[in-house]
C-alpha positions in Angstrom: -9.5 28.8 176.3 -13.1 28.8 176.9 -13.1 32.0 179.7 -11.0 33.6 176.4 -13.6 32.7 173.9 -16.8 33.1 176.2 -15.9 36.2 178.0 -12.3 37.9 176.5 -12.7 37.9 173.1 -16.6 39.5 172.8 -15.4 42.0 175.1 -12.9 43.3 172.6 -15.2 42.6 169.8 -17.3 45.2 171.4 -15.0 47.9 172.8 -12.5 47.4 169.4 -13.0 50.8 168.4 -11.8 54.7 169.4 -14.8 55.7 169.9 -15.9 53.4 172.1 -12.8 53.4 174.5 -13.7 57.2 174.8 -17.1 56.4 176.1 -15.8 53.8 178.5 -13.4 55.8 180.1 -14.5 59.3 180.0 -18.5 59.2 180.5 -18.8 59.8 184.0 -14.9 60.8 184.8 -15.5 60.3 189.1 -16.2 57.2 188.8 -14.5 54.0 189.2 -13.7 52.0 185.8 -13.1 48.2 185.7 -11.8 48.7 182.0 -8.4 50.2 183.3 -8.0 49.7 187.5 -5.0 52.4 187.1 -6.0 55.9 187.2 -2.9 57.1 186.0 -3.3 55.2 182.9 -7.2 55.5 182.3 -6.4 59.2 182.7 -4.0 59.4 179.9 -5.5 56.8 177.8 -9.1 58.4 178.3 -7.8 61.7 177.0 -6.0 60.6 174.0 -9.4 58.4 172.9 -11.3 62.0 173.7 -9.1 63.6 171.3 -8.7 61.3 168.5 -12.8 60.8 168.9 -13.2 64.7 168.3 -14.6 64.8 172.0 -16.3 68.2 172.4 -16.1 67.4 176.6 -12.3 67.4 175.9 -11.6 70.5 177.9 -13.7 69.9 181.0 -12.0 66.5 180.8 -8.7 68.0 181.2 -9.8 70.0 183.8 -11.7 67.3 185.6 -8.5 64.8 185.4 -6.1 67.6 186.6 -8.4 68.1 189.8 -8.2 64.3 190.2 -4.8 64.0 190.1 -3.9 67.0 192.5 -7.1 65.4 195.3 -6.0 62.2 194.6 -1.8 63.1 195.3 -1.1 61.2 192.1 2.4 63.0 192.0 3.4 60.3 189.3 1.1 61.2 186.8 2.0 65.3 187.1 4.8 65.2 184.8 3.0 62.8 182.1 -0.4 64.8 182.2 1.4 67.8 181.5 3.6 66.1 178.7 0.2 65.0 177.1 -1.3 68.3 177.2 1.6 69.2 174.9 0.9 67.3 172.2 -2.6 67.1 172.2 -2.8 69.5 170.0 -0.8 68.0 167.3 -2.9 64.5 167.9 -5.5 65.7 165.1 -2.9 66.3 162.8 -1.1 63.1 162.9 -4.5 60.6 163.2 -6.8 62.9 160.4 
């Protein structure tokens, strides 16, 4: 209980909003995260959070995260990326 209340619970104190998941996992897209260890996931997750934050880097994001998952051979994540670019669009409309 005390790791939870010393280290856990001011960490999502901090990072409790959109914008701030955006900035965690989409400033500097190359590198390693420790917020989310799964690519596939950060990836997704960072995109939605660009969106919903009105990210104006949203395209080169995209574009970044494709290239990533083609180097990377991340053949699980082909199908769900292109799923999500789907229906970003209609993200704005169901959030604003």
């Amino acid at each position: 209980f005390k790791l939870f209340k010393e280290v856990a619970l001011p960490y999502c104190l901090k990072n409790d909003t959109i914008a701030r998941v955006d900035y965690l996992l989409n400033t500097d897209p190359d590198s390693y995260k420790v917020h989310m260890v799964n690519d596939n996931y950060r990836i997704l997750k960072g995109l939605i959070a660009a969106k919903l934050n009105n990210n104006p880097k949203i395209e080169n994001l995209i574009k970044i995260y494709d290239q990533q998952i083609a180097e990377r051979d991340m053949y699980n994540a082909v199908e769900e990326m292109e799923r999500l670019k789907e229906i970003l669009p209609q993200l704005s409309l169901v959030f604003n």
